[in-house]
C-alpha positions as CSV (number, residue, x, y, z in Angstrom):
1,X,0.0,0.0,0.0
2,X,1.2,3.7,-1.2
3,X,2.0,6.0,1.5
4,X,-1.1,8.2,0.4
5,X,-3.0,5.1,0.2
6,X,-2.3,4.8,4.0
7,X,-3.1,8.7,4.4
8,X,-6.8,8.2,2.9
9,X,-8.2,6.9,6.5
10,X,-6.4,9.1,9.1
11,X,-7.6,11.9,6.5
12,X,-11.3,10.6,6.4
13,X,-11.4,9.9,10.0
14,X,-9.9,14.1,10.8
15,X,-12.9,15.4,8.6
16,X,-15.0,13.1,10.6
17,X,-13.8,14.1,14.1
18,X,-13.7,18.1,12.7
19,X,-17.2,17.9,11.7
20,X,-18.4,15.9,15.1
21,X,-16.7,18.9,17.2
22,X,-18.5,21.3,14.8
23,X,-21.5,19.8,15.7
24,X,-21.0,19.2,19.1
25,X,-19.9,23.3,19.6
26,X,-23.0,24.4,17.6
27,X,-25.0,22.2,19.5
28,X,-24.3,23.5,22.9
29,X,-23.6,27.3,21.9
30,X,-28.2,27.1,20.2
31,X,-28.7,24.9,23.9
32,X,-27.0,28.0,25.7
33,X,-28.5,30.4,23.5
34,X,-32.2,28.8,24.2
35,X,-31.7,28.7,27.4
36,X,-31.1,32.6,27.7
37,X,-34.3,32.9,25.8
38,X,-35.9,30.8,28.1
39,X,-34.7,33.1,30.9
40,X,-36.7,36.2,29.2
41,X,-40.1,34.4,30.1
42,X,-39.5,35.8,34.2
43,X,-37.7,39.0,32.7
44,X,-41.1,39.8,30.9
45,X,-43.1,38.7,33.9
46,X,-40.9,41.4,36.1
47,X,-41.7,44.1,33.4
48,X,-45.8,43.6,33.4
49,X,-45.9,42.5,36.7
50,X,-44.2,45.6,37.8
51,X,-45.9,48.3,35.1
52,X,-49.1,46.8,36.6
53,X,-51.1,47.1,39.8
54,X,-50.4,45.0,42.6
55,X,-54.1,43.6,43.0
56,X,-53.1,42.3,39.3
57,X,-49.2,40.7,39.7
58,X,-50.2,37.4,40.2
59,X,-52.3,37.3,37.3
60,X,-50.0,38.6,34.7
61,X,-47.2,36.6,36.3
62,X,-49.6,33.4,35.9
63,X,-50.3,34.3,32.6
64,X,-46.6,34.6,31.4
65,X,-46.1,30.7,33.6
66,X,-48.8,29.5,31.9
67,X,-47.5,30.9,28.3
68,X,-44.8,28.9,28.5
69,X,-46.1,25.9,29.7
70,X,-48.6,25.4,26.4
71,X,-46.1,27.3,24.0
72,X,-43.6,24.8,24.6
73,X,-46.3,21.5,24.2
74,X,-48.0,23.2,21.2
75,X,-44.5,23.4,20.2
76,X,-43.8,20.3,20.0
77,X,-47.3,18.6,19.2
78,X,-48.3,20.3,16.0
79,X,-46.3,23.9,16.2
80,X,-42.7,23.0,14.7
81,X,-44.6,21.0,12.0
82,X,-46.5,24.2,10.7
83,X,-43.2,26.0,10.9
84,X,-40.5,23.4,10.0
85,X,-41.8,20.9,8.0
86,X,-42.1,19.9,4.5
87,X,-45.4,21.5,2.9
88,X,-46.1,24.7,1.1
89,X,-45.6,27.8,0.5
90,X,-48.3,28.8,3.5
91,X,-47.2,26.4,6.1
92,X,-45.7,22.7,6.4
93,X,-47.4,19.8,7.1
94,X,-44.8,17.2,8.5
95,X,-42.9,16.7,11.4
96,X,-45.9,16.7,14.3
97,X,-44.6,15.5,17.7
98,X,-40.4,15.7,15.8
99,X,-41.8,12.3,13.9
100,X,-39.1,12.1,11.0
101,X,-37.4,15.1,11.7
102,X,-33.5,14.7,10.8
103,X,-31.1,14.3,13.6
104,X,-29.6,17.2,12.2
105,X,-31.2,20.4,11.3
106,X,-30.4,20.7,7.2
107,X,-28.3,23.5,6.4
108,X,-26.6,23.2,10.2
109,X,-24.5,20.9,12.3
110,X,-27.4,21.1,15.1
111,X,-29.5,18.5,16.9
112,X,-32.9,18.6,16.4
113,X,-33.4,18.7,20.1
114,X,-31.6,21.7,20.4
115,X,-33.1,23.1,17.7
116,X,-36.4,22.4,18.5
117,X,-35.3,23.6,22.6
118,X,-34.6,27.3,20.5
119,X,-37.3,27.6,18.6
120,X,-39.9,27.0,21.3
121,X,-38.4,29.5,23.8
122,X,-39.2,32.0,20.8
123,X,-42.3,30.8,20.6
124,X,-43.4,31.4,24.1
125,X,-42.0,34.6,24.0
126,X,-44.3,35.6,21.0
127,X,-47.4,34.6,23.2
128,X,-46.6,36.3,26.4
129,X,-46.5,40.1,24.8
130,X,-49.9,39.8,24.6
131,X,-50.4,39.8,28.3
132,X,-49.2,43.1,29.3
133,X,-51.0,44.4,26.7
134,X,-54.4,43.2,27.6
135,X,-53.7,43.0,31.1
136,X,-55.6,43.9,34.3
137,X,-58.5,42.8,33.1
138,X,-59.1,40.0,30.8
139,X,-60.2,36.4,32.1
140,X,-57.6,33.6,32.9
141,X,-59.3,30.5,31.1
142,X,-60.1,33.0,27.8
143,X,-55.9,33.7,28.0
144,X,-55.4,30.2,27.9
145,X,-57.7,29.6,25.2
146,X,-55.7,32.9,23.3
147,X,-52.1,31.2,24.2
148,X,-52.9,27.8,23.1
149,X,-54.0,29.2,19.4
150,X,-51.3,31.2,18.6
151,X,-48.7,28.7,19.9
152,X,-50.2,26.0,18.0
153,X,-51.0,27.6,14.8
154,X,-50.5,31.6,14.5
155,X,-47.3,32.0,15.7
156,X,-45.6,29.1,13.6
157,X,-47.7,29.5,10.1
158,X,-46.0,33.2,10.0
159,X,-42.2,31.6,11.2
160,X,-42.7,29.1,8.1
161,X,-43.6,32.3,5.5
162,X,-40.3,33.3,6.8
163,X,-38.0,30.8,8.1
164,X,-39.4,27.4,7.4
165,X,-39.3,28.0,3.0
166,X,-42.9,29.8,2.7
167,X,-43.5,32.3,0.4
168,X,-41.9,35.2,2.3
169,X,-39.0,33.4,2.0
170,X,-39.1,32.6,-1.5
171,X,-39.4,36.7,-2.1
172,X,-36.1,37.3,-0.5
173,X,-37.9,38.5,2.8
174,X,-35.2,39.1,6.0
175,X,-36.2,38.8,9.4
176,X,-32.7,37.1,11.0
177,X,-34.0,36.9,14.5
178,X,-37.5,37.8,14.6
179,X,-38.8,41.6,14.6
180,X,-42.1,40.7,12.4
181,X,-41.7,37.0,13.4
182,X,-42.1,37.1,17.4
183,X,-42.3,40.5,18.4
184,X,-44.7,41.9,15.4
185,X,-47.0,38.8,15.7
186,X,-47.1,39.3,19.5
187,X,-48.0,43.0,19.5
188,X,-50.1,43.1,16.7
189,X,-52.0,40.2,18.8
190,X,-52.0,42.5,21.7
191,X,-53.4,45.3,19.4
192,X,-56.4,43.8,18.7
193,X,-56.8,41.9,21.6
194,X,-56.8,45.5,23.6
195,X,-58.8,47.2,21.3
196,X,-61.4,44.4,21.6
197,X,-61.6,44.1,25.3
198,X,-61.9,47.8,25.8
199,X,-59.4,50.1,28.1
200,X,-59.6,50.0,32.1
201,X,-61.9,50.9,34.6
202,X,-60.6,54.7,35.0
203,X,-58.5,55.2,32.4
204,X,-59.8,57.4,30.3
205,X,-61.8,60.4,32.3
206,X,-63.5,63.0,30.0
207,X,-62.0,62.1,27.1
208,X,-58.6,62.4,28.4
209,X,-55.8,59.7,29.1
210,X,-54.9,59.4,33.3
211,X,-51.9,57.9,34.0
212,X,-52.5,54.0,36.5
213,X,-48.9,53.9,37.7
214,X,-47.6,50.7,37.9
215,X,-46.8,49.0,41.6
216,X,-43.5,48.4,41.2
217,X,-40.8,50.1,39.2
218,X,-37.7,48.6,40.4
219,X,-38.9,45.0,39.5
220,X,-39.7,46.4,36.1
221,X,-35.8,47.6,35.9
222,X,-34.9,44.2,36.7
223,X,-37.0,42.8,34.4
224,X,-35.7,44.8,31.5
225,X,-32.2,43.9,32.7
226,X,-33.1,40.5,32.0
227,X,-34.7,40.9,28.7
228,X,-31.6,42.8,27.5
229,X,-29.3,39.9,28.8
230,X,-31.6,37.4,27.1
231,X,-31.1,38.9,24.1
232,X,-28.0,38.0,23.8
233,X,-29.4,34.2,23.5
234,X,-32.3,35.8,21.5
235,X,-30.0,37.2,18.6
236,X,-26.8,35.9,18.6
237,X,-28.2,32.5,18.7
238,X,-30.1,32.8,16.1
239,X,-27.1,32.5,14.0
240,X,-27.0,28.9,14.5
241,X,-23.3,28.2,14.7
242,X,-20.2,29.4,16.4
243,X,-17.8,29.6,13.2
244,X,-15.2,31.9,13.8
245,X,-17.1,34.1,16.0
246,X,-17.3,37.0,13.6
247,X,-20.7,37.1,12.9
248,X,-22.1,36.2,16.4
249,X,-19.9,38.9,18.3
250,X,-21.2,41.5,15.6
251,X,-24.3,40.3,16.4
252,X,-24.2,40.8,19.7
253,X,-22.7,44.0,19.6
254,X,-25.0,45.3,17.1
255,X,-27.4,44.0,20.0
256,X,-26.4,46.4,22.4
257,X,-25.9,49.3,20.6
258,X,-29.2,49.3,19.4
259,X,-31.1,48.8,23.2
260,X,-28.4,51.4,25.0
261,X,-29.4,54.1,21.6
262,X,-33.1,53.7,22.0
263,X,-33.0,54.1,26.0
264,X,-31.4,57.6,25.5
265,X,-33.7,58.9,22.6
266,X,-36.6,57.8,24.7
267,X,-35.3,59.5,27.4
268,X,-34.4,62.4,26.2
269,X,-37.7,62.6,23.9
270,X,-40.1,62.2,27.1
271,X,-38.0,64.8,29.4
272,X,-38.2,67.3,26.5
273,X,-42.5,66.5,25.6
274,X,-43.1,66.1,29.5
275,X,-40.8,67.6,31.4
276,X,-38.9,65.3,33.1
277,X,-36.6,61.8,32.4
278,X,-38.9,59.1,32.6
279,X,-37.6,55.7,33.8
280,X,-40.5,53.4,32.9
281,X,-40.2,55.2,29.3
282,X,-36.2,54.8,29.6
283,X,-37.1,51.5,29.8
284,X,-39.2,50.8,27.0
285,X,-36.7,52.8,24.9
286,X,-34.0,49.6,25.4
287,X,-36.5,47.6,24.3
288,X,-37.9,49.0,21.7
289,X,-34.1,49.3,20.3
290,X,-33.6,45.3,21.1
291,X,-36.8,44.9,19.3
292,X,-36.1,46.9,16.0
293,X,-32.2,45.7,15.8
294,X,-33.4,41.9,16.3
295,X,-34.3,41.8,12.2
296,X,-31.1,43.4,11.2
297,X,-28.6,42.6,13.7
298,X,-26.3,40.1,11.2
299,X,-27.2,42.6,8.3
300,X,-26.4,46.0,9.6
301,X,-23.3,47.9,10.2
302,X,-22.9,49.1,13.9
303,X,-23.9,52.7,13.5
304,X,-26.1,51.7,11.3
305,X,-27.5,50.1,15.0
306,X,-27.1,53.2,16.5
307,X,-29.8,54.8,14.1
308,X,-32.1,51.9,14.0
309,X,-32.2,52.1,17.9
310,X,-32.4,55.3,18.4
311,X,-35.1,55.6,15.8
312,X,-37.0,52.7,18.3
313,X,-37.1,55.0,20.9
314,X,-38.4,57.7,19.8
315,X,-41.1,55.8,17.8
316,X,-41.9,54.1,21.2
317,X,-42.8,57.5,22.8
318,X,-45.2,58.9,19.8
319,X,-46.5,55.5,19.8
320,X,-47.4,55.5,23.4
321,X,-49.0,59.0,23.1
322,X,-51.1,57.8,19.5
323,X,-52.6,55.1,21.3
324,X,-53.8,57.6,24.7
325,X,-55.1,59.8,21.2
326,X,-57.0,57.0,20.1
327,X,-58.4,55.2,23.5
328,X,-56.1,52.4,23.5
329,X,-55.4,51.2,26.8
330,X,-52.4,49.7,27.1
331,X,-51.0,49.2,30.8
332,X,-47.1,47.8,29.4
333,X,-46.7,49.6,26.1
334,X,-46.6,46.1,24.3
335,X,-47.8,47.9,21.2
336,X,-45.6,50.2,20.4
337,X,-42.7,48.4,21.7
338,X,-43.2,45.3,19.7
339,X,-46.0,46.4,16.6
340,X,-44.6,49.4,15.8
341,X,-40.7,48.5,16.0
342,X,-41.2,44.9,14.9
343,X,-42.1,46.9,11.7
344,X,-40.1,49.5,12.0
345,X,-36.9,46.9,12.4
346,X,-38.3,44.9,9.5
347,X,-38.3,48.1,6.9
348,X,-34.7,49.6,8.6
349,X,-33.6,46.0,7.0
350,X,-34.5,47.4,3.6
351,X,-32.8,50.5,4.4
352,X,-29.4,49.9,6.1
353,X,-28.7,46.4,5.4
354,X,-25.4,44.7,3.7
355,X,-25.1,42.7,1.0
356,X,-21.9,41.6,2.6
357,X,-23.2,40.9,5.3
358,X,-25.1,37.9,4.7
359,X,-28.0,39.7,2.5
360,X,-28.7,38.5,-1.5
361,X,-28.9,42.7,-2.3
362,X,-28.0,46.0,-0.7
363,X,-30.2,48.5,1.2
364,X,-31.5,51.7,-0.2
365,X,-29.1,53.9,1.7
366,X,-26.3,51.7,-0.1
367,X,-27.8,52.4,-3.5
368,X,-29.2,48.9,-3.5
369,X,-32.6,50.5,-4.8
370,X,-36.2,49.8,-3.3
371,X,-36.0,46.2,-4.2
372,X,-35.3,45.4,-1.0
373,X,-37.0,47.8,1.1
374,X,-40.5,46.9,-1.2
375,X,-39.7,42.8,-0.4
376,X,-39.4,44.1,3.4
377,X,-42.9,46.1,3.4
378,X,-44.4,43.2,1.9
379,X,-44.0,41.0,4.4
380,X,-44.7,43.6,7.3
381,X,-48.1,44.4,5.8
382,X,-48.7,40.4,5.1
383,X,-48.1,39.3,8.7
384,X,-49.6,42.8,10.3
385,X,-52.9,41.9,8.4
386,X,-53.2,38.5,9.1
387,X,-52.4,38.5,12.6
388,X,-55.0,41.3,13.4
389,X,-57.5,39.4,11.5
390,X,-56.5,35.9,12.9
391,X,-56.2,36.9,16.4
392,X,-59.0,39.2,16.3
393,X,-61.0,36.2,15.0
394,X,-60.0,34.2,18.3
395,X,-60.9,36.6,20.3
396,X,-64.2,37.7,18.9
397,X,-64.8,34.1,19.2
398,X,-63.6,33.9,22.9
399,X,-65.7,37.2,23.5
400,X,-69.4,35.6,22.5
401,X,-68.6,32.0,24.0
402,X,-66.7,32.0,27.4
403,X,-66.3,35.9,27.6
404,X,-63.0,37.9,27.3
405,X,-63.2,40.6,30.0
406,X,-64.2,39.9,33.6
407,X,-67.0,42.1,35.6
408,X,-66.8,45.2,36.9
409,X,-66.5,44.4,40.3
410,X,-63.7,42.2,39.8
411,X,-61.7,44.2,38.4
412,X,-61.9,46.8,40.9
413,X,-61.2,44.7,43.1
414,X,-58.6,42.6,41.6
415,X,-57.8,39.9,39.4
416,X,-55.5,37.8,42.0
417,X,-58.3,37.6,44.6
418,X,-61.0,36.7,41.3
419,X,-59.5,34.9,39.4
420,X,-56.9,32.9,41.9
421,X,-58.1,33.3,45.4
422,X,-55.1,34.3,47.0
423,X,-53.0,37.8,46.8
424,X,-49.4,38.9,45.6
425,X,-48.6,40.5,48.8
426,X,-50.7,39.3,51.4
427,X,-51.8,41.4,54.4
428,X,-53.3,44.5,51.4
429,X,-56.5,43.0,51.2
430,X,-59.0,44.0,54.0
431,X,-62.2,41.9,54.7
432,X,-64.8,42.8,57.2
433,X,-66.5,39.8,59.0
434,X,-69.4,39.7,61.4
């Protein structure tokens, strides 16, 4: 035998062992990755729970439990399928319960199970925006009913237009991590979900909008902490694969930039209109930058970050002040934060975006034309219009069946003492016996 003859094998068996720890690093960094995603779920139940009142934080916080809960078996039964799996262009039809799946994700060197792990943590986020937006006074069991539908079917039907070879997809359409995927299907959901069940007991008094402070600020500063940290899982993962870091790390940094730009427009836009620095605003600034950047984040330059988040922040603030204009009660700001710079993420792709940076054309500001900024529109308007009319279906449905809002005396009361018997705080509650 030749001495390359003898090389053949040892060579065969290095490509084998180089792909294996390929695999094995991709695997773990998507399990890390979903598990930071995972960790938003409490980081969102710190933001509502705290934005709300305190005869209300065990509802919302059981509401955002209970989201993941039936995200993550809808998920699994019949969600991924929709999304994933082999079908048309308007969803896929194989692959209920991870029957026939590959052991390895096509195009990737990741397990399935990790995979799958990812995905689902995305889902549940997508179905808990809704419940600061409609919170306070909606009915538990007509929330589950909400959750389970757009786990099971909304949610993934509009992640296979876009990631799973539907006709988004086909059009060139670039979402990389999920700005009209997650966060646009969530808030749109919340739009008409709110607009539905009608504002608050109190909110609006002759005509005009009054201000229900939330309970707790400091636990909604930790929970934004946590949604900024979990973004890191939320974007970066979403590249799939460690390689040799570059894309990842810009990524991440892109990430950052964006939430860090849209907490100081917001800021400074709300102390100029109103006066004074407003931390709940702040807030919603960072994530209204973390929400725009997440469609662009592999595509964009970092100033180009810098703009896009920015931009977030101060479309959060107009878009908190349009919805007091038009009645829209909406205790978190789920709307603006999530509707408004899902889309405004998705069009800033058309805009700023690279071909060189893992895009098939330029952006219009890099004289790419409006090819790709009328391919990002598209899709906005697609899934904007079909998640208001899906979702609004639901809950019309919920609305004449079991009921959507609860009575008046409930929620004056409370939702943790009527819907769950017991209290967030115990001790606040005062009853009179004879």
């Amino acid at each position: 035998m030749s001495g390359a003859a003898r090389c053949l094998p040892i060579a065969a068996g290095a490509a084998l062992d180089a792909a294996a720890t390929t695999g094995g690093v991709d695997t773990l960094w998507v399990t890390i990755a979903a598990m930071l995603v995972f960790f938003m779920q409490p980081g969102f139940g710190m933001v509502e729970a705290g934005f709300t009142r305190a005869k209300n934080a065990c509802n919302i916080l059981t509401k955002n439990f209970l989201d993941y809960c039936i995200a993550s078996i809808m998920f699994f039964l019949v969600g991924y399928a929709l999304m994933f799996g082999e079908g048309n262009a308007l969803a896929g039809w194989s692959g209920f319960c991870l029957s026939g799946v590959p052991e390895v994700v096509p195009g990737t060197h990741v397990q399935k199970w990790a995979f799958w792990f990812f995905q689902a943590a995305f889902c549940g986020a997508a179905a808990t925006i809704v419940a600061g937006g409609m919170a306070e006074r909606m009915k538990f069991h007509a929330y589950l009913i909400y959750t389970l539908v757009i786990s099971a079917v909304v949610y993934p039907v509009v992640g296979h237009w876009v990631w799973g070879g539907g006709w988004l997809s086909e059009l060139g359409f670039a979402d990389f991590a999920g700005s009209t995927v997650v966060h646009a299907t969530g808030g749109w959901a919340a739009f008409i979900g709110t607009v539905l069940l009608g504002p608050r007991i109190g909110k609006f008094v002759n005509g005009k909008a009054r201000a229900i402070a939330g309970h707790n600020i400091p636990l909604a500063c930790l929970g934004v902490f946590i949604l900024w940290f979990g973004w890191f899982g939320f974007n970066p993962g979403s590249t799939v694969a460690v390689g040799d870091g570059s894309a990842l790390s810009r990524v991440a940094m892109n990430t950052n930039l964006a939430a860090a730009a849209g907490a100081l427009i917001a800021m400074g836009a709300v102390w100029v209109g109103f006066g004074k620095p407003d931390l709940s605003m702040t807030m919603n600034g960072a994530l209204a930058g973390l929400v725009a950047i997440t469609a662009g984040c592999r595509y964009v330059e970092p100033w180009a970050a810098l703009v896009i988040g920015g931009a977030a922040g101060g479309i959060v603030v107009a878009g908190v002040a349009a919805l007091d204009r038009l009645r829209i009660d909406d205790p978190v700001g789920a709307v603006p934060v999530h509707a408004l710079n899902g889309v405004w993420g998705t069009l800033a792709v058309g805009l700023f975006g690279r071909e060189g940076l893992g895009l098939a054309t330029d952006g219009l500001v890099y004289g790419g034309g409006l090819t790709r900024l009328g391919v990002q529109a598209l899709g906005a308007v697609a899934v904007t219009t079909f998640v208001i009319v899906a979702m609004g279906t639901v809950f019309v449905a919920i609305k004449f069946t079991v009921g959507l809002r609860v009575g008046r005396d409930e929620e004056l009361r409370g939702l943790d003492i009527g819907e769950h018997g017991m209290e967030s705080y115990a001790g606040f509650q005062v009853f009179v016996t004879e």
